[in-house]
FIMILO-834229 format. One record per residue (C-alpha): x negated, y negated, z negated. Coordinates in steps of 0.05 Angstrom, whole numbers, plus 5000, padded with zeros to 4 digits. Layout:
FIMILO-834229
XYZ ...
//
This chain:
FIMILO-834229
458559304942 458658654911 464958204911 462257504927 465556934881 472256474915 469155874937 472755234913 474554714966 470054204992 472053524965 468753205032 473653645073 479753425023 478252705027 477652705102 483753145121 486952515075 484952095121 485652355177 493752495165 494151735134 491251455208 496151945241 501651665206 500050975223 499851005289 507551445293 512951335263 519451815227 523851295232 528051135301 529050455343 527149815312 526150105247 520650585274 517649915311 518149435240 514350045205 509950135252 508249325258 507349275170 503149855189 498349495230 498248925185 497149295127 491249605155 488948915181 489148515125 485649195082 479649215134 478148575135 479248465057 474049005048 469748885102 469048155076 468348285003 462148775022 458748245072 459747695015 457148114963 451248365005 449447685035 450047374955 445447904933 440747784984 440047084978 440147164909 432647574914 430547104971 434146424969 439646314921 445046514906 452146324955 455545804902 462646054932 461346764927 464946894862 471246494886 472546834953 471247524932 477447324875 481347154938 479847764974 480948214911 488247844913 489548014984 486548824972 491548854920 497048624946 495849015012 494049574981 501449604935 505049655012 500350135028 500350574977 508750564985 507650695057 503551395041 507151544972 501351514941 503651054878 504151424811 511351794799 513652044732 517752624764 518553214693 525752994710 526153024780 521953624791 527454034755 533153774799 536054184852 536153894927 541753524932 541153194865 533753024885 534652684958 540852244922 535152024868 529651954915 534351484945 536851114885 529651054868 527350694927 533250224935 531950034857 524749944873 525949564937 530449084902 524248974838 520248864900 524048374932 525848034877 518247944846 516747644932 521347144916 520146914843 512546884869 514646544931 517245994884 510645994839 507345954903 511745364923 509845034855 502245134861 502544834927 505544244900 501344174843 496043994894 488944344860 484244574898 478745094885 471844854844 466645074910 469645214965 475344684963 481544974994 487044844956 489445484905 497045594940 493645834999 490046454957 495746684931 499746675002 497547514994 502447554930 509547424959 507247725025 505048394993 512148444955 515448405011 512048825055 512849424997 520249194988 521249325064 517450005053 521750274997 527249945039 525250375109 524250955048 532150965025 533950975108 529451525125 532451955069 539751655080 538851915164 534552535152 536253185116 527853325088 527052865033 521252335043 517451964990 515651465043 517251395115 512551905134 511152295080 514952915073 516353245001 514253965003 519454515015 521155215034 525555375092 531955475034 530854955006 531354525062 539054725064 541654155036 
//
């Protein structure tokens, strides 16, 4: 009787379990009181300003193309899909911090027993909160001098402050994330790598 070969995991079903658990998460919250409700509000507006970066940067890049092969092309196409890729980015930093899904260099932290590894997941996002707050405000201020500067944009003449409103905004919504992080580890015995997302254990090690 033949053995028939393991089958390897459909990439399809991966991906969509993904999201799946990431629109589960944002629409509960870990985290108790107002802090649960503030998470839960970037959460919203993360997912806001993501949809309708995307959603816009496809429509303009469809419609260009299109008028492109029948028309010509939109003249402002090229400048508002640079202000959308601004606001994806910037979005996207928050989000990411929301789901842990930014890059971690953890050869260290891996090796660390539990204790030692909640107290650094902590340290970690307070440090990283504070970068992120700090880089809101020092773009706040470039921001602030843009706006005086008074240009404007070559085609579709809205003045340049107003495209990078996404920058100081996006900071501080992932400052607020590591922020609600460093809480939901500080009140919780699990250890989190966001505010939902919980680091993988065994009942022992849990003990901590």
């Amino acid at each position: 009787m033949t053995q028939e070969p393991p089958q390897s995991p459909d990439p399809a079903a991966i991906i969509s379990t993904d999201v799946e658990q990431d629109i589960l998460e944002d629409t509960t919250s870990a985290l108790p009181g107002l802090l649960g409700v503030l998470d839960l509000a970037i959460a919203r507006l993360e997912a806001i300003m993501l949809a309708l970066g995307v959603l816009l940067m496809a429509l303009n890049t469809v419609a260009n193309v299109i008028g492109r092969v029948f028309f010509e092309s939109i003249y402002f196409s090229e400048e508002l899909n640079r202000i959308l890729i601004i606001l994806i980015t910037f979005a996207g930093i928050s989000y990411a911090a929301r789901h842990g899904r930014h890059i971690r260099m953890s050869a260290i932290y891996d090796t660390l027993p539990p204790r030692p590894r909640k107290l650094l997941t902590i340290l970690i996002s307070l440090v990283t909160a504070a970068f992120m707050l700090g880089l809101a405000w020092y773009s706040l201020q470039f921001l602030l001098t843009t706006m005086g500067r008074g240009r404007v944009l070559p085609a579709l003449q809205i003045p340049v402050w107003i495209t990078l409103c996404w920058v100081p905004l996006g900071f501080l919504l992932t400052g607020i994330q590591y922020t609600l992080t460093a809480v939901k580890n500080i009140i919780e015995n699990d250890i989190y790598l966001s505010t939902n997302v919980l680091e993988g254990y065994d009942n022992d090690e849990r003990e901590i």
